[in-house]
N, C-alpha and C positions, 0 to 999 in steps of 0.2 A: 590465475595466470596473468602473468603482466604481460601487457603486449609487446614490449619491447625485446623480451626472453623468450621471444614465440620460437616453436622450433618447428618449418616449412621445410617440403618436398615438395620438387618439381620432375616433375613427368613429362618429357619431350623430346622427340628424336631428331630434331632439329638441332641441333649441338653451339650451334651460333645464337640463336635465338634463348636457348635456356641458359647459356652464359650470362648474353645481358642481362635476362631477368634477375638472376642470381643476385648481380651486382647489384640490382638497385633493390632488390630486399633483405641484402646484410643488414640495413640499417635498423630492421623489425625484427631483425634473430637471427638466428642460425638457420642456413639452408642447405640441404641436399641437391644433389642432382642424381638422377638416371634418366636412362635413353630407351628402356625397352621392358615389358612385361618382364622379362626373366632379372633385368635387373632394380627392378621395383619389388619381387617376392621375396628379391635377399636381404634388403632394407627395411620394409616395411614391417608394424609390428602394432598390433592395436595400442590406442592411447597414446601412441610415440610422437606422434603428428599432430599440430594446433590446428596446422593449413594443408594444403593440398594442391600443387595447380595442375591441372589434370590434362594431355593433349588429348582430344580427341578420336585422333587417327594416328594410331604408331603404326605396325606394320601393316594392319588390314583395317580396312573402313570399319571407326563403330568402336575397334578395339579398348578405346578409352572406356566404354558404357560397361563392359565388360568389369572391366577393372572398375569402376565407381562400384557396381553390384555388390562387391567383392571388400571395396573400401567400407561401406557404411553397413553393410552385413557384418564385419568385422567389428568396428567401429564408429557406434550410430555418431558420437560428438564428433568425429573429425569434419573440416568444412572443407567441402569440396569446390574449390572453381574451375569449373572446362575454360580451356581455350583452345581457341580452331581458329587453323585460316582459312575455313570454308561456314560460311554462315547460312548452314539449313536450320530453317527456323523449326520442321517437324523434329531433328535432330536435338534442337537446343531444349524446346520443349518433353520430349525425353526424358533428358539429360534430368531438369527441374522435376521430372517425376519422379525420377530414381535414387532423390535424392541428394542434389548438386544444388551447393548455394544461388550460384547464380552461372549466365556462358558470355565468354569475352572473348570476339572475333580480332585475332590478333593484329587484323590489319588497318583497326577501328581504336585500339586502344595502345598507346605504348607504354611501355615496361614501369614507366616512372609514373603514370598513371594505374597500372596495375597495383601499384606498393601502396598508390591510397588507398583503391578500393581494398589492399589486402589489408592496411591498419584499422579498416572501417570494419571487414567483414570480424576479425578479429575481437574487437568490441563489441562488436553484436553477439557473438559467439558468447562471450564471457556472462552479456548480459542475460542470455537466454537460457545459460546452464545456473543463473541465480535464478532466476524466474521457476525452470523445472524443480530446483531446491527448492522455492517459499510453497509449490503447488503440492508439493508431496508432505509438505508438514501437515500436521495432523490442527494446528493450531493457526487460526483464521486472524488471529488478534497478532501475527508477527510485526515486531515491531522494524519495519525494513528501513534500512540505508547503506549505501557504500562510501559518503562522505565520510572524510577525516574524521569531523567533529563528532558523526554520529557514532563512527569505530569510539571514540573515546568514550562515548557516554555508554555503550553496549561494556566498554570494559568495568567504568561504573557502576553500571546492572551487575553483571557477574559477582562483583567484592561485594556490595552489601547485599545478596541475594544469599549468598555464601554466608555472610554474619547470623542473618536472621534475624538479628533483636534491634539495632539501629532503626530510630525514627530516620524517617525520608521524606526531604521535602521537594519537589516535581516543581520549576518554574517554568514559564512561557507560554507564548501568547494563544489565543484561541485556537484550537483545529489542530496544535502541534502534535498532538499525541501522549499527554500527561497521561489518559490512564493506561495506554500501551506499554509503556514503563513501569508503571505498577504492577500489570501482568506479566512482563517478563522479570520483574524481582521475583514474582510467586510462580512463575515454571521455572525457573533455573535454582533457584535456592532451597534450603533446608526445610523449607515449609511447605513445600508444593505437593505433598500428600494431604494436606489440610484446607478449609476454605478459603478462598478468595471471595471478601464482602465487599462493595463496592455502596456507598450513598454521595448524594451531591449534597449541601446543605445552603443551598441558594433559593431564597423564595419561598421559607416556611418560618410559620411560626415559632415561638419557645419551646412550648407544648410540646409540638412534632417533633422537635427535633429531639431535644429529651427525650424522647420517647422511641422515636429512630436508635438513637444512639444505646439508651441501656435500658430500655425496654419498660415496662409499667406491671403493677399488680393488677389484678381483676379489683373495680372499683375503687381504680386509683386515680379518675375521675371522671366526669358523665359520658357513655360513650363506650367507658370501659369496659365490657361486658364479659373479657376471659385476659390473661395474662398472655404479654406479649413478650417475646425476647429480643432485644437492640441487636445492633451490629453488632456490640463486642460480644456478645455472649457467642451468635450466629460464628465470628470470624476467630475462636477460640483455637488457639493451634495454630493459626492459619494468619493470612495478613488483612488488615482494613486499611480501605484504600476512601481518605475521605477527601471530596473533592473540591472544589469553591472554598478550600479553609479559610479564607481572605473575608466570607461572605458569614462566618459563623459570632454572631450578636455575640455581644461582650458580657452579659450575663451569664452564659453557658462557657466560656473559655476558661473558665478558674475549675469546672466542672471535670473539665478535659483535661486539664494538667494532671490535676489530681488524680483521673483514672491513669492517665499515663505513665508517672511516676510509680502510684500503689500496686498498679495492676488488679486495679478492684474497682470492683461498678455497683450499684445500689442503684435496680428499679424507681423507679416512681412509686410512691405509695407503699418498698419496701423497707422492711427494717433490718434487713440483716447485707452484711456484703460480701460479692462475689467473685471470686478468683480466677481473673481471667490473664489468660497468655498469648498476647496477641503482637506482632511488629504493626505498627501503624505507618503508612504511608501516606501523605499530603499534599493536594497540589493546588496551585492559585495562577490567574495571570494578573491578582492584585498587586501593587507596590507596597507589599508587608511594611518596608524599610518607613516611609512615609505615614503609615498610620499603624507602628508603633511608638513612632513621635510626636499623634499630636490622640494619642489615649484610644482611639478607637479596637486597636488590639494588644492585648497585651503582653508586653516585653518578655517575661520569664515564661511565659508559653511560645512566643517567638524563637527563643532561644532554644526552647526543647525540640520545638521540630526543624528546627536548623542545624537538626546535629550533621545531617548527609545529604545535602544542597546536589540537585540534579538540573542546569540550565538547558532547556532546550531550544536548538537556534528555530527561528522560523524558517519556510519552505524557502523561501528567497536570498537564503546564505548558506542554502545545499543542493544550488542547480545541480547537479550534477547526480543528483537522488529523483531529480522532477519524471526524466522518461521510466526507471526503475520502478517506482511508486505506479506510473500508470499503466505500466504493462500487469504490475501485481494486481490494481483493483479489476483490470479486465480479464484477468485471467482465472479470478477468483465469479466473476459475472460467469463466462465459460462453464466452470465448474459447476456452477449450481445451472447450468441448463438456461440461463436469461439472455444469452448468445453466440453465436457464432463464429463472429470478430476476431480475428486474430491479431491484428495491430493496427499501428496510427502509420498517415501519410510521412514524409518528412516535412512536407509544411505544417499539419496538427502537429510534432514534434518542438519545430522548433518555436510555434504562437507558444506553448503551454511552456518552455523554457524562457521565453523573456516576457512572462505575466508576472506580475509581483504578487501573486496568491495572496490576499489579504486574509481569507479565513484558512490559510495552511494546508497540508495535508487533508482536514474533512472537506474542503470545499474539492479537495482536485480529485476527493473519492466522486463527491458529487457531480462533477461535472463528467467525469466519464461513465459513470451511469447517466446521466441524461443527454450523455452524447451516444452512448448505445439507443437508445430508443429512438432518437434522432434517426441516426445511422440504420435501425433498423426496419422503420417503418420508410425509408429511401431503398431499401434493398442494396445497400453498397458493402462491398468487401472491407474494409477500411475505412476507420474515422477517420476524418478529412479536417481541413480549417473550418473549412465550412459547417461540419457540424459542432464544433466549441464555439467559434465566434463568438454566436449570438447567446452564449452561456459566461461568460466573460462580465465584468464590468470595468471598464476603463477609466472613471474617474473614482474607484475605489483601487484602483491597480496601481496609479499614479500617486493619488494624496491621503488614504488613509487606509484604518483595518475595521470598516464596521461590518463583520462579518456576518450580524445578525439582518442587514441588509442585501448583503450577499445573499444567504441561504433562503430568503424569501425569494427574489430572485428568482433562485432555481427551483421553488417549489409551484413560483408563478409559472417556469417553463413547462413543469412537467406536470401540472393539470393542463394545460393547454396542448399539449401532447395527446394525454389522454382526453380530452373534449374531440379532438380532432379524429384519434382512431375512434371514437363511438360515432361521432357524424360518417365517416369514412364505411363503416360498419352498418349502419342504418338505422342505428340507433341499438343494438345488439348485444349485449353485456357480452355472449358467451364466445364472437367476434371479436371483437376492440382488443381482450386484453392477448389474443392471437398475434395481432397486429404489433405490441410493443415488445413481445415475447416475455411476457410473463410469465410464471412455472405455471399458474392458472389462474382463475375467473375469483377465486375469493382471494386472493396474493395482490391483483388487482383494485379490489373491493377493499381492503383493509392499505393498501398504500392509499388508494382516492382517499378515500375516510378520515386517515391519521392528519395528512396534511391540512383538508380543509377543515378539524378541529382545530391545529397547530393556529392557521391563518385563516380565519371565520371571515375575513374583507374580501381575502381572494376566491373565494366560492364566490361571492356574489357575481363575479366576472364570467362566473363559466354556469350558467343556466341550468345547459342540457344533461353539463356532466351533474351539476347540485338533483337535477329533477333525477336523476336514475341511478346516484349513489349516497342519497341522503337518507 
């Protein structure tokens, strides 16, 4: 729904008063008027209505409540605003129970102020019937945005998802979401009955990787103790999604052509070869272009997987996805039971829109999980400024994207977190991870764990947590 197409009712038997308002929210759509229950039941009709503005009191005290009952009984999406020119707060509160976005004492707010909060409540609306859509998917890996850019690249996904066989190559920078895009090529397209294999090939040897990829004979060399099968064979039918291809040694890329091309892979150590049917998917935030020119990777396998170029913008050239993105990972927090929390302040709002996210999308997953723990070891309804702050970095915000310093960072915060609920606790494994609402005590134990393997410097910082989760 666009908000300018909204189609609004107003409810008020003030006749002078719902004039004006009238007037000044043509500007946001099409408006109704009535004066009285009986002529609100001949109008009214579920779904018909974006907005609502509701009086209070028509003929008899209260009568408005009546009729909200009756509104969002009918029609949980329509949004309701009361307005009264009697400002009982036990009334207002009501109101908010029953279901009423919010209550505007008429004689507190005028009509031209009404039409902000009506474009405002409007957008939230929209944004919160996407939210109920991404919470109801069955799939956790959605790839979300309402930006232009990202409409286009979603129409992207759809046509080669649909091809099936087209190599695909994923650019951009860290945290964008490359392999999100590889999973929605393989749930939306012709191959999504089949596997989806996923490897990164950054930081392993020849060996491995080879071996990753099309798998080994038993005593095809020391070590090898039974036959292994590679990605392609695992992702047969189905799509491989290989990641870091920027990072794969130039020994092995003549390797890859060639299974690409034949569609045939040959084990390590085998002698016959294998017929595989696989779309391959690839993604890098290396400058391919740059080191196919100066030999480090080579040109005619460049060209093969540059048949269907997917660019993704970073987070900081799709404001306008930043609140969207954090109401989904907190909603997704909800769902699995880690909290509460139903939204951010307007001040947490509007910090996390003019941050220049240097690790993208994962860092802004990240910081609102560690702004939930924050948030809920404080007992506040709402993340606040105050709880991203200090999750932030401001001279990576401003002059660069080293996101691997970011993310340490956050990993630094959220042992310190949890050091704090185990002191807070008394030292008490089966308290503490209470305290940060964890689903339970070994969800706890295997987070502490993973991290301070990840960053083996940053245990040494935290003692009490190293003595009782090492």
């Amino acid at each position: 729904m666009n908000v300018n197409d909204a189609h609004i009712l107003i409810v008020d038997d003030d006749k002078k008063y719902a004039l004006e308002l009238k007037n000044s929210l043509t500007e946001i759509g099409e408006v109704d008027v009535v004066h009285s229950e009986e002529e609100f039941n001949t109008v009214f009709a579920p779904y018909k209505y974006d907005l609502i503005f509701l009086d209070l009191r028509l003929r008899e005290a209260k009568e408005g409540l009546d009729l909200l009952e009756n509104i969002i009984g009918e029609d949980p999406l329509s949004v309701v605003i009361i307005i009264s020119g009697y400002g009982d707060i036990a009334t207002a509160v009501e109101a908010l129970d029953k279901g009423a976005k919010t209550f505007l004492e008429k004689s507190k707010v005028s009509p031209q102020e009404i039409c902000i909060r009506a474009e405002h409540a409007l957008k939230e609306s929209v944004q919160e019937r996407r939210i109920r859509q991404l919470e109801r998917s069955s799939e956790i890996d959605e790839f979300v945005g309402d930006d232009t850019k990202i409409q286009k690249i979603k129409e992207l996904i759809n046509g080669v998802a649909q091809d099936g066989e087209t190599t695909v190559l994923i650019r951009g920078e860290t945290g964008t979401g490359k392999e999100l895009v590889a999973k929605a090529i393989h749930r939306l397209g012709v191959r999504s009955q089949w596997p989806f294999v996923t490897t990164a090939l950054v930081e392993k040897n020849i060996e491995t990787i080879v071996s990753e990829l099309f798998g080994h004979e038993k005593g095809a060399f020391t070590g090898a103790v039974d036959r292994h099968y590679g990605c392609f064979e695992e992702a047969h039918k189905g799509i491989l999604f290989l990641d870091e291809i920027g990072d794969l040694p130039v020994d092995i890329q003549a390797k890859l052509l060639r299974v690409i091309e034949e569609k045939k892979i040959r084990r390590m150590g085998g002698n016959k070869d294998i017929n595989v049917d696989v779309q391959v998917v690839t993604a890098t935030n290396r400058p391919l272009e740059e080191m196919k020119d100066d030999g480090r990777f080579r040109e005619d396998l460049y060209y093969r997987l540059n048949v269907f170029p997917i660019h993704l913008p970073p987070l900081r050239e799709r404001r306008k996805d930043i609140p969207l993105l954090a109401k989904y990972f907190l909603s997704h927090l909800r769902k699995k039971g880690k909290t509460q929390i139903k939204n951010f302040t307007d001040n947490a709002v509007e910090l996390i829109l003019n941050y220049r996210w240097p690790g993208n999308v994962r860092q802004l997953q990240s910081v609102v999980t560690s702004a939930v723990l924050v948030c809920g070891l404080e007992g506040s309804q709402k993340i606040a400024k105050r709880h991203i702050e200090p999750l932030l970095l401001p001279h990576y915000a401003l002059h660069g994207s080293d996101s691997q310093s970011v993310f340490k960072t956050l990993a630094e915060t959220e042992l310190r977190m949890a050091e704090n609920a185990l002191i807070r606790s008394g030292g008490k494994k089966t308290e503490a991870w209470k305290l940060l609402k964890y689903k339970n005590r070994f969800s706890m134990l295997r987070r502490v764990k993973r991290i301070m393997s990840e960053h083996p410097d940053l245990a040494e910082q935290f003692p009490e947590l190293k003595k009782s989760y090492s």
